[in-house]
C-alpha positions as CSV (number, residue, x, y, z in Angstrom):
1,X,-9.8,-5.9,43.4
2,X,-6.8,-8.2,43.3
3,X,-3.6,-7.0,44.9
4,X,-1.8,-7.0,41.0
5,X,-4.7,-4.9,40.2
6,X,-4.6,-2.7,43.4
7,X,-0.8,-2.0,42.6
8,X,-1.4,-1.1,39.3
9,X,-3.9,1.4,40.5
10,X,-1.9,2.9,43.3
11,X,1.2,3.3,40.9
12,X,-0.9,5.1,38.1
13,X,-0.3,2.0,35.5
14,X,-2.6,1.3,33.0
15,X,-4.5,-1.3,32.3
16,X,-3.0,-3.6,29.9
17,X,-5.2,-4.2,26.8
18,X,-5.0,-6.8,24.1
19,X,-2.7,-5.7,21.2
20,X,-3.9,-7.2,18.1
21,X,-2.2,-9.9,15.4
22,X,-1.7,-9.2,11.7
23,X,-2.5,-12.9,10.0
24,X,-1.0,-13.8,6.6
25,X,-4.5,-15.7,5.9
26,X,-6.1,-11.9,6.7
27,X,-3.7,-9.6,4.5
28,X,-5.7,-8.4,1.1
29,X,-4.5,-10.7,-1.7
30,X,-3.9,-7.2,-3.5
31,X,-0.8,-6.4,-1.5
32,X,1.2,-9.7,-3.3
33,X,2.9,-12.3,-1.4
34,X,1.7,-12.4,2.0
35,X,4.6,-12.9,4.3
36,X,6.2,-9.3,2.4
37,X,3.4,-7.6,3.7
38,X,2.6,-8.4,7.0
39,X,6.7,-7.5,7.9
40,X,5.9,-3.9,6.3
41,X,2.1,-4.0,7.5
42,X,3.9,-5.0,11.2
43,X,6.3,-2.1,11.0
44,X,4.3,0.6,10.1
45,X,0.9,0.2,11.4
46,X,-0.3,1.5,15.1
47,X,-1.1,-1.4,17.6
48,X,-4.4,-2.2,17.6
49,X,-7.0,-4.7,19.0
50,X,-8.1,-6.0,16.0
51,X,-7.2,-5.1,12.2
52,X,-9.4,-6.0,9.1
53,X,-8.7,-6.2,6.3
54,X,-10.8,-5.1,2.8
55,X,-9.7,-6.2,-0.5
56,X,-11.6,-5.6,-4.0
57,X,-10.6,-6.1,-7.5
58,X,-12.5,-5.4,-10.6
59,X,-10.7,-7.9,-13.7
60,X,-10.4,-6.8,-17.0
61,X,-12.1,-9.2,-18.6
62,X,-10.6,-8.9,-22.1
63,X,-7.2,-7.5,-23.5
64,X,-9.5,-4.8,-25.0
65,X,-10.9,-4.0,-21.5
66,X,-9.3,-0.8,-20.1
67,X,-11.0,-1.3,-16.4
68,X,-9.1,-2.7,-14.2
69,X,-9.1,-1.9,-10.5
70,X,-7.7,-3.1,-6.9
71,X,-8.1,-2.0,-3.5
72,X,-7.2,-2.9,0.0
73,X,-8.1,-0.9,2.8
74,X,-6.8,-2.0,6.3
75,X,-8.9,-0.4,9.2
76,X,-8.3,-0.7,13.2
77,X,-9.9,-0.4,16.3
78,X,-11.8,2.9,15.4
79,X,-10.5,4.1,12.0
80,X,-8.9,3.7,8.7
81,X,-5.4,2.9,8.8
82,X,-3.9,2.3,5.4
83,X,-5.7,2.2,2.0
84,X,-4.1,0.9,-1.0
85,X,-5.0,0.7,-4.9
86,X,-4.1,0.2,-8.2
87,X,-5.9,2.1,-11.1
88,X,-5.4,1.1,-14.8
89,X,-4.9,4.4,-16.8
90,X,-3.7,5.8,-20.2
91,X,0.0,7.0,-20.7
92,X,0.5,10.4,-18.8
93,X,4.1,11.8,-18.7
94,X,5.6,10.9,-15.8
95,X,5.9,14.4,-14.7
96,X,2.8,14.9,-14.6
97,X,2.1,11.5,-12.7
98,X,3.9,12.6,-10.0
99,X,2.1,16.3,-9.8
100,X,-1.1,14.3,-9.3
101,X,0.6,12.0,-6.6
102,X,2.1,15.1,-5.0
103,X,-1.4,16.2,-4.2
104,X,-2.4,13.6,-1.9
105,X,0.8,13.7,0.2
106,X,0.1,15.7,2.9
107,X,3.9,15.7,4.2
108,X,5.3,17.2,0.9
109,X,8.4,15.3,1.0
110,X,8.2,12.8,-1.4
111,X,11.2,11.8,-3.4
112,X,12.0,9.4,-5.7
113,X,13.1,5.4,-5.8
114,X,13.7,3.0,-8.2
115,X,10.5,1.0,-9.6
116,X,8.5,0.9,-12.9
117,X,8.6,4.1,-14.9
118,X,8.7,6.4,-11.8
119,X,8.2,6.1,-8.4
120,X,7.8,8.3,-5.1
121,X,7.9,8.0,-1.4
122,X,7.0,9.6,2.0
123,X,7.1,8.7,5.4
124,X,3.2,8.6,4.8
125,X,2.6,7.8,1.3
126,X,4.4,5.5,-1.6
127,X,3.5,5.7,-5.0
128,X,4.6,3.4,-8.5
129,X,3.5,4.2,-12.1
130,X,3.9,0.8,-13.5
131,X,3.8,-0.1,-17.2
132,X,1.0,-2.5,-18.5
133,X,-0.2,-2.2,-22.2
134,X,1.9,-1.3,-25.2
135,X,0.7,1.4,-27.6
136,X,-1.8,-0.3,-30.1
137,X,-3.6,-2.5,-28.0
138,X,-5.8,-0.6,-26.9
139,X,-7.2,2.7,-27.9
140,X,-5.6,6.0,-26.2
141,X,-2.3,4.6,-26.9
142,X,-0.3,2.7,-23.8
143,X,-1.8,2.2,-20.5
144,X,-0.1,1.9,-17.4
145,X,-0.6,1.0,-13.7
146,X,-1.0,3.7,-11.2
147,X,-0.2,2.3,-7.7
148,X,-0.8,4.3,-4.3
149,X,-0.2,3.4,-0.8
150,X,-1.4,6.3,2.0
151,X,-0.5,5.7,5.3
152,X,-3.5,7.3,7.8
153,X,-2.5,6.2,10.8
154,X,1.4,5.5,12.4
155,X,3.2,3.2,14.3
156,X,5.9,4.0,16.7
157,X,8.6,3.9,14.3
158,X,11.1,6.1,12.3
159,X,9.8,8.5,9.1
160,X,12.8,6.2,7.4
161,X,11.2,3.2,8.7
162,X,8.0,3.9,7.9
163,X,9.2,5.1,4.0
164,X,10.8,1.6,4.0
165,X,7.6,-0.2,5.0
166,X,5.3,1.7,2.7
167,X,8.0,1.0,0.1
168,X,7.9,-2.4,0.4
169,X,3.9,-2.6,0.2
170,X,4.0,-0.5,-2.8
171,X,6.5,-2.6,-5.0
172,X,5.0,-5.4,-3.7
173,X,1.5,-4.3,-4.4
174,X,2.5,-3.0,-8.0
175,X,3.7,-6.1,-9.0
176,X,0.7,-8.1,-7.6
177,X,-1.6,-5.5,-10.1
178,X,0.6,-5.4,-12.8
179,X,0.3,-9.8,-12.5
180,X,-3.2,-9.9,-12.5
181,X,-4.2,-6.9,-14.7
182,X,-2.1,-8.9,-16.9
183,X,-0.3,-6.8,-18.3
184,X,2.3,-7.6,-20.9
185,X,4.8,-5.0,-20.7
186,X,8.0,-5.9,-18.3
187,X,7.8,-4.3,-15.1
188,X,11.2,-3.7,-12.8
189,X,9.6,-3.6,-9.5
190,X,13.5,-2.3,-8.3
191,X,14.7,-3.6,-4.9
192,X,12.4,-6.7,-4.4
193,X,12.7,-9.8,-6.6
């Protein structure tokens, strides 16, 4: 035993392990522009050894094609840490959106910020409902985007911090989804150009 390590022992320190990276080239092409989300990924995740990232999309292959999907899921040393996804849907009133979000949030504190036609937040969850296809083109009437971001797992930062962070993924997801869902409706993703 070296004498670092002998200190270390006799003082009660632990052992130092190796804190792993978040890598632009790793983050799920889902979440939109990478550099975006590795600053919120960086803020709001727990430090891990090693992160990985797992990122599906089913395309619509058509403008008559109502399935469109996309999911990342971001898991750590041992567990999930953050899932993500974007499901295309028809219309719902917003009201009821946001009951159906409601459910998943475990904190019940989610309020409202501005993006697409309604949008929620936690300090563990962030949700858009973005707009995608106008009434007429396909059947059911409009269709819309429903974006979700659950935080499993925290960091050592703020509730405001973390709401922030899951903020920023969910805009920054929505917009990703709503770009290659192609969708033709404008979409105000609110405080991220």
């Amino acid at each position: 035993m070296t004498a670092l390590a002998g200190g270390a022992y006799v003082l009660g320190i632990p052992p130092f392990t190796k804190v792993g990276t978040i890598e632009e080239s790793s983050v799920c092409a889902s979440l939109g522009p990478s550099a975006h989300a590795v600053e919120a990924l960086r803020s709001i995740l727990p430090e891990q050894g090693s992160y990985r990232f797992d990122d599906e999309t089913i395309p619509r292959r058509s403008k008559q094609d109502d399935a469109f999907a996309a999911y990342c899921f971001v898991d750590g040393d041992e567990s999930q840490l953050l899932s993500v996804r974007a499901l295309f849907q028809p219309d719902a009133p917003p009201d009821m959106w946001e009951e159906d979000v409601a459910l998943g949030d475990p904190s019940h504190s989610l309020t409202r910020f501005d993006a697409g036609i309604r949008a929620v937040a936690s300090h563990s969850m962030a949700a858009i409902f973005v707009p995608c296809e106008p009434r007429g083109v396909l059947p059911g009437g409009q269709h819309n985007l429903s974006v979700l971001v659950h935080l499993k797992q925290t960091g050592e930062t703020s509730t405001g911090q973390r709401r922030a962070g899951l903020i920023t993924l969910a805009r920054s997801a929505a917009a990703s989804a709503h770009e290659r869902a192609d969708c033709t409706m404008p979409f105000d993703v609110g405080g991220q150009k």
